[in-house]
C-alpha positions, -999 to +999 in steps of 0.1 A: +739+659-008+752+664+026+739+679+055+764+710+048+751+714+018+711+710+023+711+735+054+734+762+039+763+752+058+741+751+092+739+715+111+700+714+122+703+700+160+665+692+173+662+709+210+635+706+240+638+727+273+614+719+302+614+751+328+599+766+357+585+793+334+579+817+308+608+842+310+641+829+307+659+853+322+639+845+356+630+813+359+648+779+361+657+759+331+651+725+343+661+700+317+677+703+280+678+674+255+693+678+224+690+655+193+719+656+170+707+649+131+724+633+104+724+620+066+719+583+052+736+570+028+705+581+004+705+614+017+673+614+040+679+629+072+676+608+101+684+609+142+717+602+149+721+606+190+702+620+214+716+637+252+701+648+277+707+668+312+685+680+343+694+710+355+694+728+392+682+761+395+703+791+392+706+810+425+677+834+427+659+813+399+620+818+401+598+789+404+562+787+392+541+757+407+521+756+377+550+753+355+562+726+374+525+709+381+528+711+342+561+690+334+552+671+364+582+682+386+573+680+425+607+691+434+634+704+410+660+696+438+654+659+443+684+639+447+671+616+422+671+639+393+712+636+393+709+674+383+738+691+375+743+733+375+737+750+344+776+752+332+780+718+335+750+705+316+758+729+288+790+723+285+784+682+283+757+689+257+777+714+233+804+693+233+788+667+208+771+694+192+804+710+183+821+681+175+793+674+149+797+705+135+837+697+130+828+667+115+803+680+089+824+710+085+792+731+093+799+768+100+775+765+134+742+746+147+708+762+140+684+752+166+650+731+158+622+733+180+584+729+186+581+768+195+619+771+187+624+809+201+612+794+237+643+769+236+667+790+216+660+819+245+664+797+274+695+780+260+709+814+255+701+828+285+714+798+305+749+800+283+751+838+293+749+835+322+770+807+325+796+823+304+793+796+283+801+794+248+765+786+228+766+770+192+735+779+180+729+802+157+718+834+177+681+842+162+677+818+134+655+788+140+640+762+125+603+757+138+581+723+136+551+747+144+555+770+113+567+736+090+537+713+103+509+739+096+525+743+061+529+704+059+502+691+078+478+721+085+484+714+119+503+740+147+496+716+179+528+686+183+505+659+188+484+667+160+510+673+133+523+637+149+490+622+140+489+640+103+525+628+098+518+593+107+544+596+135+536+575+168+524+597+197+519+591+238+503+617+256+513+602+284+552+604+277+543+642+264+566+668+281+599+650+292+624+665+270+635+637+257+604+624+242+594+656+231+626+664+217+629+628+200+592+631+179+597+665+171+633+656+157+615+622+138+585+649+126+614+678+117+629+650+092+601+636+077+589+670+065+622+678+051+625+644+036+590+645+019+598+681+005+635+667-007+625+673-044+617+712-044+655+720-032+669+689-058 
């Protein structure tokens, strides 16, 4: 089976946003990292490549202290960071998200997430604004919360990771990349441990 064919012609792409805030129409979207997913040869779905981007804030973006306390972000305009504006990090990380979606002959991406409306609404809000071009679907999701408490019994990341068997550091908890990364690893080991019921 391909990757086509198990998500109805969707290609699942695995997506973390760290921001200033709640509302992503107002405050900053920091950082994005994106996991693209694929198919083995036995038809289990594994991580295939993973991207990431820090963002600067959009002019007039709104920035809580205890959002950034939270991701540990003292200043979102470090030199350091090697951020990049909003329309250039979405454009570098749709690009291998629509070349994927050439290559599996998917119709469009569908966006998988721990809490996946908080991504999918900052990712769109980011693309509108940039006039960007957004492949993901624009209100279907896939969502590790809703998928782990039916797996697992468990709602909270880290403890779905420690249900699934899936190695977890608190400590590397809330860069995007990690967080992005397990939840991609925990996303596919659901899917390949219910593999039978859609067979």
């Amino acid at each position: 089976m391909t990757i086509k064919e198990r998500f109805r012609g969707f290609l699942p792409v695995v997506v973390d946003v760290e921001t200033a805030g709640f509302n992503p129409h107002t405050d900053a979207l920091l950082e994005v990292a994106v996991v693209i997913l694929e198919m083995d040869e036995y038809g289990r779905l594994q991580r295939k490549a993973t991207y990431d981007r820090n963002i600067l804030p959009f002019e007039g973006a709104n920035l809580e202290d205890s959002a950034l306390k939270f991701i540990g972000m003292e200043d979102p305009y470090h030199p350091f960071r090697n951020a990049v504006s909003e329309k250039q990090a979405l454009q570098e990380l749709f690009k291998p998200i629509n070349d994927e979606i050439k290559a599996t002959e998917c119709t469009r991406a569908i966006l998988v997430g721990h809490n996946a409306f908080f991504d999918l609404n900052f990712v769109l809000a980011a693309a509108e604004r940039s006039k960007t071009k957004c492949p993901f679907h624009q209100f279907s999701t896939f969502d590790t919360v809703s998928l782990a408490g039916l797996a697992y019994g468990q709602t909270v990341l880290a403890k779905a990771m420690e249900k699934a068997d899936i190695e977890w550091d608190n400590a590397m908890a809330h860069s995007a990349v990690y967080d992005t990364e397990k939840t991609a690893d925990l996303f596919c080991k659901i899917i390949n441990e219910t593999e039978m019921l859609v067979e």
